[in-house]
DOTI-497257 format. One record per residue: residue number from 1; residue in one letter; x, y, z of N, C-alpha, C, CB in turn. Coordinates in steps of 0.2 Angstrom, whole numbers. Glycine has a CB too. Example, Ala and Ser with C-alpha at 12.3 -4.5 7.8 and 13.67 -1.06 7.14 Angstrom:
<node num="1" residu="a" n_xx="66" n_yy="-28" n_zz="39" ca_xx="62" ca_yy="-22" ca_zz="39" c_xx="66" c_yy="-16" c_zz="39" cb_xx="57" cb_yy="-22" cb_zz="45"/>
<node num="2" residu="s" n_xx="64" n_yy="-11" n_zz="35" ca_xx="68" ca_yy="-5" ca_zz="36" c_xx="64" c_yy="0" c_zz="39" cb_xx="70" cb_yy="-3" cb_zz="29"/>
END
This chain:
<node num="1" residu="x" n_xx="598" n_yy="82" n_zz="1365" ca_xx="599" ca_yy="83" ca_zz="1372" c_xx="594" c_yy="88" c_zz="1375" cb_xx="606" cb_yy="85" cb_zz="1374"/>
<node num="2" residu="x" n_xx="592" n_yy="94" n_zz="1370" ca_xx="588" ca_yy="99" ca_zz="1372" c_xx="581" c_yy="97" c_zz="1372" cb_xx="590" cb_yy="104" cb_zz="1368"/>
<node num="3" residu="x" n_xx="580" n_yy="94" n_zz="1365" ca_xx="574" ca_yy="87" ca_zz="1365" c_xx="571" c_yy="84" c_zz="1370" cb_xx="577" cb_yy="81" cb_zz="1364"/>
<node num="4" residu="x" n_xx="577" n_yy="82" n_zz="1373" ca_xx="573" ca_yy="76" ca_zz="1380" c_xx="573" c_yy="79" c_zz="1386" cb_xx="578" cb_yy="69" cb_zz="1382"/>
<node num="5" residu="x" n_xx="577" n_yy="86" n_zz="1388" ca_xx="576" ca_yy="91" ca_zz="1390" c_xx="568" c_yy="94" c_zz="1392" cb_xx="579" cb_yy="93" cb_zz="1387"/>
<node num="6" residu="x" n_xx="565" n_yy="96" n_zz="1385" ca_xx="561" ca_yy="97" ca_zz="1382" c_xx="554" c_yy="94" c_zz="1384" cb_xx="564" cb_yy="96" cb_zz="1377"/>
<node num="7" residu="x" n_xx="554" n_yy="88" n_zz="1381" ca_xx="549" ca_yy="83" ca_zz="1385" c_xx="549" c_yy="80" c_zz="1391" cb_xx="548" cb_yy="78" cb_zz="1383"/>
<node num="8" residu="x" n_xx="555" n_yy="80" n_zz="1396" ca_xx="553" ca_yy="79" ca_zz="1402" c_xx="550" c_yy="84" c_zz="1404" cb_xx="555" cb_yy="78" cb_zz="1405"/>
<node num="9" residu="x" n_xx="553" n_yy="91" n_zz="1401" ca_xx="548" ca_yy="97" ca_zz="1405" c_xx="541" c_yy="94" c_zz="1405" cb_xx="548" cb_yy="106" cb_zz="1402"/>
<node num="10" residu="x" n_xx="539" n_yy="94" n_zz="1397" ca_xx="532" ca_yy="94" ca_zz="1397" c_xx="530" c_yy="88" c_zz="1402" cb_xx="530" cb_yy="92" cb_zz="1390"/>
<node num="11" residu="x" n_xx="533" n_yy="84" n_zz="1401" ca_xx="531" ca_yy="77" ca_zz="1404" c_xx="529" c_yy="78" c_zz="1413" cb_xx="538" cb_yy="72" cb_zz="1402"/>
<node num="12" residu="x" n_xx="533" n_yy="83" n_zz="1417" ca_xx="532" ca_yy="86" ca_zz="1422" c_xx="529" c_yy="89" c_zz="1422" cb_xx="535" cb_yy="88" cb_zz="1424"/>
<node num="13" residu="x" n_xx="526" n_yy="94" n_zz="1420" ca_xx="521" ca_yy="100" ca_zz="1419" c_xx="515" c_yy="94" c_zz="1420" cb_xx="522" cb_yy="107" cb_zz="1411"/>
<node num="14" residu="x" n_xx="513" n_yy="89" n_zz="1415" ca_xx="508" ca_yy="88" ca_zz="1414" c_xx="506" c_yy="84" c_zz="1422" cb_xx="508" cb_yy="85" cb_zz="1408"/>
<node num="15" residu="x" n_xx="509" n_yy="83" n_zz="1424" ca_xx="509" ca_yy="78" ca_zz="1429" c_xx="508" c_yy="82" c_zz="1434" cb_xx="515" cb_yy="72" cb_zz="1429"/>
<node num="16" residu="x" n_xx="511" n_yy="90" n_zz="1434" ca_xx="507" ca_yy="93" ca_zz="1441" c_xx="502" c_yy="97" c_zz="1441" cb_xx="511" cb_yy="97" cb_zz="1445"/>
<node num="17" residu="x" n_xx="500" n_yy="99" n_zz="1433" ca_xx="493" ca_yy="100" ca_zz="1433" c_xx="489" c_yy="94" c_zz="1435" cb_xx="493" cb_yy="102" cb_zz="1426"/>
<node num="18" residu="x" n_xx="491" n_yy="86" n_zz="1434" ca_xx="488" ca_yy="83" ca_zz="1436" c_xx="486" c_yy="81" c_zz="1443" cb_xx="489" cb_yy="80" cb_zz="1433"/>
<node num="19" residu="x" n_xx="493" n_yy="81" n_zz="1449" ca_xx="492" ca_yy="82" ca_zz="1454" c_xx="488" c_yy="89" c_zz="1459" cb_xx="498" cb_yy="81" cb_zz="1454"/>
<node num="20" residu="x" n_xx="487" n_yy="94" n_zz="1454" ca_xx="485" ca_yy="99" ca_zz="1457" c_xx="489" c_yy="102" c_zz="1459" cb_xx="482" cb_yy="99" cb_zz="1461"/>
<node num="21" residu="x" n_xx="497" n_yy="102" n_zz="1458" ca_xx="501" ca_yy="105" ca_zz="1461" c_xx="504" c_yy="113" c_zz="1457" cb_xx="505" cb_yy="100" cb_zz="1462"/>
<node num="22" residu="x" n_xx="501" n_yy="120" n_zz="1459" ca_xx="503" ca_yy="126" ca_zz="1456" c_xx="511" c_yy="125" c_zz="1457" cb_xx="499" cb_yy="133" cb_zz="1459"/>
<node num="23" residu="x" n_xx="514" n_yy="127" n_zz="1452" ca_xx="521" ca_yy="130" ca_zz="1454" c_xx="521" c_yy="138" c_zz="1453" cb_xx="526" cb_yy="127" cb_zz="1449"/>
<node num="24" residu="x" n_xx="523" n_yy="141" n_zz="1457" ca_xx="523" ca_yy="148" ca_zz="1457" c_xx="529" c_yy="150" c_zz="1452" cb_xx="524" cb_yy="151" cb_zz="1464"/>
<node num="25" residu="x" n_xx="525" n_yy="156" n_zz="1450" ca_xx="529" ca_yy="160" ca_zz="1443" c_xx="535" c_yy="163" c_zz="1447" cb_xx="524" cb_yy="166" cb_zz="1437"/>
<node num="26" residu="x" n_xx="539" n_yy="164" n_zz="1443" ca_xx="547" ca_yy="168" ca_zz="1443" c_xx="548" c_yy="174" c_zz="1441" cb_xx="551" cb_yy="165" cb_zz="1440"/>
<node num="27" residu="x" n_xx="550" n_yy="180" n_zz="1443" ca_xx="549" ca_yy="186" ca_zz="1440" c_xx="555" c_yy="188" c_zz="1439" cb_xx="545" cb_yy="190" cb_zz="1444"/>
<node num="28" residu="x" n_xx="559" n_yy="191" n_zz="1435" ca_xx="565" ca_yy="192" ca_zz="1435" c_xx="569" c_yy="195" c_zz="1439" cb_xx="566" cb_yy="194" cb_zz="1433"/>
<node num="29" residu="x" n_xx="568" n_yy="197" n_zz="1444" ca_xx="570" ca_yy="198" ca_zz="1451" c_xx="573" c_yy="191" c_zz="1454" cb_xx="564" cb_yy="200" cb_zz="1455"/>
<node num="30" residu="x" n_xx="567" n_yy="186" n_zz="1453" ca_xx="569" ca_yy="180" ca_zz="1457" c_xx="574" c_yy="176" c_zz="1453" cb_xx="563" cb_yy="176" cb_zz="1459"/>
<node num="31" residu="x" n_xx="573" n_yy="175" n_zz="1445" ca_xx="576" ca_yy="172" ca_zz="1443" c_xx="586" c_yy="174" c_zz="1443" cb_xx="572" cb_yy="172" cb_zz="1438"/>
<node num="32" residu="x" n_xx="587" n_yy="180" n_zz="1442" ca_xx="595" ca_yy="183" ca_zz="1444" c_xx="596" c_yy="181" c_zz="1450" cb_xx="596" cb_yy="190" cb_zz="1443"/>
<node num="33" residu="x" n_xx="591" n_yy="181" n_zz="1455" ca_xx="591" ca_yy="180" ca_zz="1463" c_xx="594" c_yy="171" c_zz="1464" cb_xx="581" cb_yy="181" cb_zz="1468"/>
<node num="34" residu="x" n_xx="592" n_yy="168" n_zz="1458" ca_xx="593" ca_yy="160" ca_zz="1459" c_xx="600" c_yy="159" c_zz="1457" cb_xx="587" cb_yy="155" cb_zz="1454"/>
<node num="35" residu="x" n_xx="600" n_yy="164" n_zz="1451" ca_xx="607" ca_yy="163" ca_zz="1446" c_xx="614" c_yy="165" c_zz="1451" cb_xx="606" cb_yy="171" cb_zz="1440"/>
<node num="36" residu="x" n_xx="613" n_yy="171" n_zz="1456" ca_xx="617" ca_yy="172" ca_zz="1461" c_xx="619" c_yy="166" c_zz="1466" cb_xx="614" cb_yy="178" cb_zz="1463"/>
<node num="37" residu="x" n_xx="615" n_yy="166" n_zz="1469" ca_xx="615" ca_yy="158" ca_zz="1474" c_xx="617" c_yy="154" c_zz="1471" cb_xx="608" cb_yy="155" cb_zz="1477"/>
<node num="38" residu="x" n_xx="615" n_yy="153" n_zz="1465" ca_xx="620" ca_yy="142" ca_zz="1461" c_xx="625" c_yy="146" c_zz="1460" cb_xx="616" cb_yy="136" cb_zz="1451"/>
<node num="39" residu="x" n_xx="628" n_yy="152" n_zz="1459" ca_xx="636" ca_yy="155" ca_zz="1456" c_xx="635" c_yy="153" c_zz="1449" cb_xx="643" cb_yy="151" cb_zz="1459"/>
<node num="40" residu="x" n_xx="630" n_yy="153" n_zz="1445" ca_xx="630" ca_yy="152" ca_zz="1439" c_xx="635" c_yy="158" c_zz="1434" cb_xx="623" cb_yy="152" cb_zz="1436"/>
<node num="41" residu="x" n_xx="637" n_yy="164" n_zz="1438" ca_xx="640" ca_yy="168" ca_zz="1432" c_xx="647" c_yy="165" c_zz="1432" cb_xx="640" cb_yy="177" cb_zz="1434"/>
<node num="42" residu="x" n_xx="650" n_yy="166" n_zz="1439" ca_xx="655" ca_yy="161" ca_zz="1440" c_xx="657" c_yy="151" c_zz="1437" cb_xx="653" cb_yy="162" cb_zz="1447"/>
<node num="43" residu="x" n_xx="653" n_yy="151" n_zz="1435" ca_xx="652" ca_yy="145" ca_zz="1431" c_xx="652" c_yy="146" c_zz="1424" cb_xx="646" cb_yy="141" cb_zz="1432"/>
<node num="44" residu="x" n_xx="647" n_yy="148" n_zz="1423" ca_xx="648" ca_yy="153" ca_zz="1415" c_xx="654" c_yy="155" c_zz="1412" cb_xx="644" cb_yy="160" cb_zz="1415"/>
<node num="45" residu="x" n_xx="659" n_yy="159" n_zz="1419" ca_xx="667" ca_yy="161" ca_zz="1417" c_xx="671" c_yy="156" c_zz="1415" cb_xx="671" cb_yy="165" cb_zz="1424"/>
<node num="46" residu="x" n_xx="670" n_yy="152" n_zz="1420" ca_xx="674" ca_yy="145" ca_zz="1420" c_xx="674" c_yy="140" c_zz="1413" cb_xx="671" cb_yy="140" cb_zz="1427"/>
<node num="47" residu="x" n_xx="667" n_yy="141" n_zz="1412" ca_xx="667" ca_yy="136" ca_zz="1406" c_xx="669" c_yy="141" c_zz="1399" cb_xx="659" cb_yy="132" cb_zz="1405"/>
<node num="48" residu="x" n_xx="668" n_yy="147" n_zz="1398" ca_xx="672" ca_yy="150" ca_zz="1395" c_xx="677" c_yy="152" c_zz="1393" cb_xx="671" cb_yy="152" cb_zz="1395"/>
<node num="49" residu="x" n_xx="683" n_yy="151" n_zz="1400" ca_xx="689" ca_yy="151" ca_zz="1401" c_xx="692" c_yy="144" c_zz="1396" cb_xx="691" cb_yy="150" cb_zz="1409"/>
<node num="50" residu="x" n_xx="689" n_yy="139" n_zz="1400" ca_xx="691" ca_yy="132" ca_zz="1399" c_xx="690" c_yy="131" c_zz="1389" cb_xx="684" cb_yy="126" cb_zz="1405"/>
<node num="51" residu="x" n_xx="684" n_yy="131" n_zz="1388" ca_xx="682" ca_yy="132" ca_zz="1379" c_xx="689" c_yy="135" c_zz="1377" cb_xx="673" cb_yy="138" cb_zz="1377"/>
<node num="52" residu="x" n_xx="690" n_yy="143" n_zz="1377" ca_xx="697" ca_yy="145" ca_zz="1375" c_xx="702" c_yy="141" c_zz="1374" cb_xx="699" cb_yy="148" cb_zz="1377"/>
<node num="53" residu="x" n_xx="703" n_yy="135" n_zz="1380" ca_xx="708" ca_yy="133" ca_zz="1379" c_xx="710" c_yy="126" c_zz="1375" cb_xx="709" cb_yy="134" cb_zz="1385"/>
<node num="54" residu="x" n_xx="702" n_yy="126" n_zz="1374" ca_xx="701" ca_yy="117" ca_zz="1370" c_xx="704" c_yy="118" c_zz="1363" cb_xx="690" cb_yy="114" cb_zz="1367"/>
<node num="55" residu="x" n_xx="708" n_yy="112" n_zz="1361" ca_xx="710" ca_yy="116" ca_zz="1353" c_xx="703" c_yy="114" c_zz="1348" cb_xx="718" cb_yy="112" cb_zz="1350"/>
<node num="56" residu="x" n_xx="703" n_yy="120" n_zz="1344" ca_xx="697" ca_yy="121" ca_zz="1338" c_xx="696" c_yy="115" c_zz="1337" cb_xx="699" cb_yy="125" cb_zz="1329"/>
<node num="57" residu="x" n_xx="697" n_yy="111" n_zz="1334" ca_xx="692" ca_yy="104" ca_zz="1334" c_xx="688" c_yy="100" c_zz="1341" cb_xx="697" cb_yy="99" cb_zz="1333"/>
<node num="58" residu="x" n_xx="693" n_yy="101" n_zz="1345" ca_xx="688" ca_yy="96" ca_zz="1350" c_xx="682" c_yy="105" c_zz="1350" cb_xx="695" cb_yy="92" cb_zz="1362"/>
<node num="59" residu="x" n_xx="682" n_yy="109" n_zz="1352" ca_xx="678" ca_yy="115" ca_zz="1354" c_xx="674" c_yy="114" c_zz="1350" cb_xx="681" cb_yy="123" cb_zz="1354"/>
<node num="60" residu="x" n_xx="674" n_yy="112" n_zz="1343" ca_xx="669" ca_yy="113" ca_zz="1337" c_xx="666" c_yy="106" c_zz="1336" cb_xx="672" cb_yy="115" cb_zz="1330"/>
<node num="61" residu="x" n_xx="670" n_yy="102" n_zz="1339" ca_xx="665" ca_yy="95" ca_zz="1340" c_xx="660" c_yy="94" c_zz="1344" cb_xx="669" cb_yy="90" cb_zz="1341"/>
<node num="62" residu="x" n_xx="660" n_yy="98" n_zz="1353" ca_xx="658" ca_yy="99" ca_zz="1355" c_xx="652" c_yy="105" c_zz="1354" cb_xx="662" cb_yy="99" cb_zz="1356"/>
<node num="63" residu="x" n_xx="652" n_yy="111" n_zz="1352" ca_xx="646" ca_yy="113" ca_zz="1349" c_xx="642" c_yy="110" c_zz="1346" cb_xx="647" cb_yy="117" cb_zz="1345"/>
<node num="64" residu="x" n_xx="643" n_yy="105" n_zz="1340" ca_xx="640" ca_yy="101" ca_zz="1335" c_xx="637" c_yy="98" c_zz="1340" cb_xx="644" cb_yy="98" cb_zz="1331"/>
<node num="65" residu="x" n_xx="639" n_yy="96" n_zz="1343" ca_xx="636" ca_yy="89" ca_zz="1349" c_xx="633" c_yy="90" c_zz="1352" cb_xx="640" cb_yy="85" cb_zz="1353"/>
<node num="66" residu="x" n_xx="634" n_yy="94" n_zz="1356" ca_xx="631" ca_yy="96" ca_zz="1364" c_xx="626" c_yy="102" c_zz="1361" cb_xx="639" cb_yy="100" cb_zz="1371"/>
<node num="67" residu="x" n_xx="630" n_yy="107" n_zz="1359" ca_xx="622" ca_yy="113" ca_zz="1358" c_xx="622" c_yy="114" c_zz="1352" cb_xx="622" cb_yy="120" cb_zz="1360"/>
<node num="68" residu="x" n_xx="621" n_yy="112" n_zz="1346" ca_xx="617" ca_yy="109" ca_zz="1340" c_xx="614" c_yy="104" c_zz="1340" cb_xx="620" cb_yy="108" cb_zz="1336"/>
<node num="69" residu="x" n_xx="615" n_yy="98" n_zz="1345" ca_xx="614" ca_yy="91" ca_zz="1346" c_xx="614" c_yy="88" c_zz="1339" cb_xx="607" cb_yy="89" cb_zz="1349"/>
<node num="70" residu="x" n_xx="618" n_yy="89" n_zz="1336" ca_xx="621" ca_yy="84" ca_zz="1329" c_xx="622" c_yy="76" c_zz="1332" cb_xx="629" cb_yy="87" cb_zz="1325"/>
<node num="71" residu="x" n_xx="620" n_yy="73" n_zz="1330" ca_xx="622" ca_yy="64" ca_zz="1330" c_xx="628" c_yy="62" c_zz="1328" cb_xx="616" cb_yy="60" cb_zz="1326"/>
<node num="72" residu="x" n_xx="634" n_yy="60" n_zz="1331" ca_xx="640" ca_yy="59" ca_zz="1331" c_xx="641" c_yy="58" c_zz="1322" cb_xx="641" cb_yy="53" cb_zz="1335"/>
<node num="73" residu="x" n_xx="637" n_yy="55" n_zz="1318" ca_xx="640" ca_yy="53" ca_zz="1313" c_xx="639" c_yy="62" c_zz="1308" cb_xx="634" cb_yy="45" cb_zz="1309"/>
<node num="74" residu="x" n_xx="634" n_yy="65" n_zz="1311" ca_xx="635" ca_yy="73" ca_zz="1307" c_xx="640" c_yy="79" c_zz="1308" cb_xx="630" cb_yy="77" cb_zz="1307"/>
<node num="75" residu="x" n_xx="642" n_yy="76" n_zz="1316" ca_xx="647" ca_yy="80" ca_zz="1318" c_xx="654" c_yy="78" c_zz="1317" cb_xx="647" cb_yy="81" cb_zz="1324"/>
<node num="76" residu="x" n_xx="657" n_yy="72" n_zz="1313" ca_xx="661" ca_yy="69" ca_zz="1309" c_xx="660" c_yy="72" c_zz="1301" cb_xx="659" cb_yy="63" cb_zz="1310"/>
<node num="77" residu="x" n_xx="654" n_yy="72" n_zz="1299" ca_xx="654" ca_yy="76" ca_zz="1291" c_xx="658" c_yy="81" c_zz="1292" cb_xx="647" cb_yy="78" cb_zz="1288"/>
<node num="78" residu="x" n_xx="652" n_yy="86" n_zz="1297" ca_xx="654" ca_yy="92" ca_zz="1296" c_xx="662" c_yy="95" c_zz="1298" cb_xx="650" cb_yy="96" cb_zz="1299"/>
<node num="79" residu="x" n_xx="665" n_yy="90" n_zz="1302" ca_xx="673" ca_yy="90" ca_zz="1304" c_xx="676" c_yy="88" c_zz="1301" cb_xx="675" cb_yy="87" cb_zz="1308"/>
<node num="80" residu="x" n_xx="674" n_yy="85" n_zz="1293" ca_xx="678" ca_yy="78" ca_zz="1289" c_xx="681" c_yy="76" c_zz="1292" cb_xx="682" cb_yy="79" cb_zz="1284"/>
<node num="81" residu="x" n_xx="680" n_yy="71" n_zz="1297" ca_xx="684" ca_yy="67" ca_zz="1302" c_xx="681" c_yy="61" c_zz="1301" cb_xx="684" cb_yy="69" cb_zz="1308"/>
<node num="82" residu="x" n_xx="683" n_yy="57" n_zz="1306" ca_xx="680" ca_yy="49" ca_zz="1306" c_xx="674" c_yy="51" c_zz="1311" cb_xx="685" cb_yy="42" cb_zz="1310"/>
<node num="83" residu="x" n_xx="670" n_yy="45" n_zz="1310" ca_xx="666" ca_yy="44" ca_zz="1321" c_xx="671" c_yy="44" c_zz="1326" cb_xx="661" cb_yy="35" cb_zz="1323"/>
<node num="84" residu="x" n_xx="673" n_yy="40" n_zz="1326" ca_xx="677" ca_yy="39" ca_zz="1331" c_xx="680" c_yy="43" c_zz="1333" cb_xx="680" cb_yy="35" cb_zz="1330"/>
<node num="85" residu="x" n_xx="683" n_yy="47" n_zz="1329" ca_xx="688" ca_yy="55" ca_zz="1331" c_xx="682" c_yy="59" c_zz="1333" cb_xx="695" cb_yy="59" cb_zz="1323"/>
<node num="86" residu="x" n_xx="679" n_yy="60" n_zz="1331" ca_xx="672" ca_yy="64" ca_zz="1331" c_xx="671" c_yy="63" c_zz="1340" cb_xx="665" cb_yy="61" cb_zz="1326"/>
<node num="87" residu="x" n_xx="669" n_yy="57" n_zz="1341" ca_xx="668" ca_yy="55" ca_zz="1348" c_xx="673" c_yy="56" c_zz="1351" cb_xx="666" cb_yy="49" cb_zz="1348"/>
<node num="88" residu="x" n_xx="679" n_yy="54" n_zz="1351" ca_xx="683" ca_yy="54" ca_zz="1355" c_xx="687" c_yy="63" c_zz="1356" cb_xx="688" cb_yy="48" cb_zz="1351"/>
<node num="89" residu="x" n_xx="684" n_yy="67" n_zz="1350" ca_xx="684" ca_yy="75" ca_zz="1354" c_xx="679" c_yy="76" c_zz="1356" cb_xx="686" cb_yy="81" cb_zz="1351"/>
<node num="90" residu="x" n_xx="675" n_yy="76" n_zz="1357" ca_xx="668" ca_yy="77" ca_zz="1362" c_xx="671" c_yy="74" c_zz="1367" cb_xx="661" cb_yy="74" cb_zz="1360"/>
<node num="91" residu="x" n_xx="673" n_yy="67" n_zz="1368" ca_xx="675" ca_yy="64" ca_zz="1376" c_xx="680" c_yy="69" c_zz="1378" cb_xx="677" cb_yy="57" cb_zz="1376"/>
<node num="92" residu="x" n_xx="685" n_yy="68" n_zz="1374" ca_xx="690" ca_yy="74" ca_zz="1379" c_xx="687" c_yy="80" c_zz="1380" cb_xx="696" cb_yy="77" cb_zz="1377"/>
<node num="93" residu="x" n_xx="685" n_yy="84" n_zz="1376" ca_xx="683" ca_yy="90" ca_zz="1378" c_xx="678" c_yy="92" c_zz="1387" cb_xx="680" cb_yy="91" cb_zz="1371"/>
<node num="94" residu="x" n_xx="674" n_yy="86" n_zz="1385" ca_xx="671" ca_yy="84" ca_zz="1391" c_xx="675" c_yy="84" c_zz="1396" cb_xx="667" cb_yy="79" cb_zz="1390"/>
<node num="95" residu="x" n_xx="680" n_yy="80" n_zz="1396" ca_xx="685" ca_yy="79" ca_zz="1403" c_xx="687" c_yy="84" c_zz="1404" cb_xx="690" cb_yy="74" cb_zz="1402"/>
<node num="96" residu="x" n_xx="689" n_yy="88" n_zz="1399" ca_xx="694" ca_yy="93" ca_zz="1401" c_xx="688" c_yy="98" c_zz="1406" cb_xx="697" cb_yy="96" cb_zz="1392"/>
<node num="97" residu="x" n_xx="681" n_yy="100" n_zz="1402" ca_xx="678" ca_yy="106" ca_zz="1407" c_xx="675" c_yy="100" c_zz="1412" cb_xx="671" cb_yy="111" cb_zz="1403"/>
<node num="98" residu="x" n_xx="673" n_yy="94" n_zz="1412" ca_xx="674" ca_yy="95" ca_zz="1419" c_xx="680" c_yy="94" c_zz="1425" cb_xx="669" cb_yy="91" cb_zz="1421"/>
<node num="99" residu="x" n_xx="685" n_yy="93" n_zz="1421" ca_xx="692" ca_yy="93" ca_zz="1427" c_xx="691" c_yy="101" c_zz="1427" cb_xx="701" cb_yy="90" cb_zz="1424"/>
<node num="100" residu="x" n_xx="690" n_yy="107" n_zz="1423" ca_xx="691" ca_yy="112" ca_zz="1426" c_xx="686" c_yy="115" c_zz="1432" cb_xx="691" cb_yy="115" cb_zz="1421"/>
<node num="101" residu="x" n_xx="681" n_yy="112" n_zz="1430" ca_xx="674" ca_yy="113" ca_zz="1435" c_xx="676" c_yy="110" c_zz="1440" cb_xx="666" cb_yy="110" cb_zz="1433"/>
<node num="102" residu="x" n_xx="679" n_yy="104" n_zz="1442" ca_xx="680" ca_yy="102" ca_zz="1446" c_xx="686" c_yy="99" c_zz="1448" cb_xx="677" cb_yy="100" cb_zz="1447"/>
<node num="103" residu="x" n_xx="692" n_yy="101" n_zz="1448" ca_xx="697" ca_yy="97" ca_zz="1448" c_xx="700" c_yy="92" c_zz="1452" cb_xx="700" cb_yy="100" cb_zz="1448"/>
<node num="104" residu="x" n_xx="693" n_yy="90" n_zz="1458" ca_xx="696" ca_yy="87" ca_zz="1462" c_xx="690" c_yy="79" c_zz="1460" cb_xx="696" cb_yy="92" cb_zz="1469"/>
<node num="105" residu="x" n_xx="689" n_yy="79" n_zz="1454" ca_xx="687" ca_yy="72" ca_zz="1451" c_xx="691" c_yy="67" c_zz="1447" cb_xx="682" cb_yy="74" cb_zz="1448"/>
<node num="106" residu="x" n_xx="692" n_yy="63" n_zz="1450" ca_xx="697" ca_yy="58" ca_zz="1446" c_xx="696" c_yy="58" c_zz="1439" cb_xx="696" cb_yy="50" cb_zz="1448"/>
<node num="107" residu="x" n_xx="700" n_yy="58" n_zz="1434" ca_xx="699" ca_yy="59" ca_zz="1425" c_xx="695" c_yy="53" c_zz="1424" cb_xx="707" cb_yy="59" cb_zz="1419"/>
<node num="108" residu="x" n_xx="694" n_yy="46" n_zz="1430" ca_xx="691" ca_yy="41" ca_zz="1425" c_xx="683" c_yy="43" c_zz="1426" cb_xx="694" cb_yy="31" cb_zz="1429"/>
<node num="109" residu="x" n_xx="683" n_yy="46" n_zz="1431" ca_xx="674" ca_yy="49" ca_zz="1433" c_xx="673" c_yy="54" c_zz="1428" cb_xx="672" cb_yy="53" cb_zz="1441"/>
<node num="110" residu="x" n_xx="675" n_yy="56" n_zz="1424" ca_xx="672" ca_yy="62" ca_zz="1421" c_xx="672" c_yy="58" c_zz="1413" cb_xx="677" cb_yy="69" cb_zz="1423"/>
<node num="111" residu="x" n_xx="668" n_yy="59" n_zz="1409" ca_xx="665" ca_yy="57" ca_zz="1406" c_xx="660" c_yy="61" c_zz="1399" cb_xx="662" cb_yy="54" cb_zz="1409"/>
END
């Protein structure tokens, strides 16, 4: 995930160097100034809250997946689990932080 992340930046950068198009730099000032307006700390709390409440497996399947980007079948090894349970806590876990992020999304939208 971080990967593909990763190369679309590039993939963008290269394309507005090619347009001609400067993007102006960010100074740390601005960047906390951005952080304040989206309510990222306030997001950051929430997903923190919510993680505490996952039980240790789905929370550690998750890690594996999402920010290690392990591939379902290594985040099964390292859980000595199946795939399928592997996946199927990563899916909940997912439902669960975005019903907390948003509770006002139907459980079949969240994914």
């Amino acid at each position: 995930m971080l990967a593909r992340y990763q190369r679309d930046g590039q993939i963008e950068r290269r394309a507005l160097r090619r347009l001609g198009v400067e993007v102006p730099a960010l100074d740390c000032d601005d960047v906390l100034r951005i952080i304040e307006l989206a309510g990222l700390s306030e997001l950051r709390g929430a997903v923190a809250r919510e993680l505490q409440t996952l039980p240790t497996g789905h929370r550690d399947a998750l890690r594996l997946r999402v920010v290690d980007e392990l591939a379902y079948a290594d985040v099964a090894r390292r859980l000595n689990v199946s795939e399928p349970t592997a996946r199927a806590r990563v899916s909940r876990a997912l439902r669960a932080l975005g019903r907390a992020l948003d509770p006002t999304t139907p459980y079949e939208e969240i994914a």
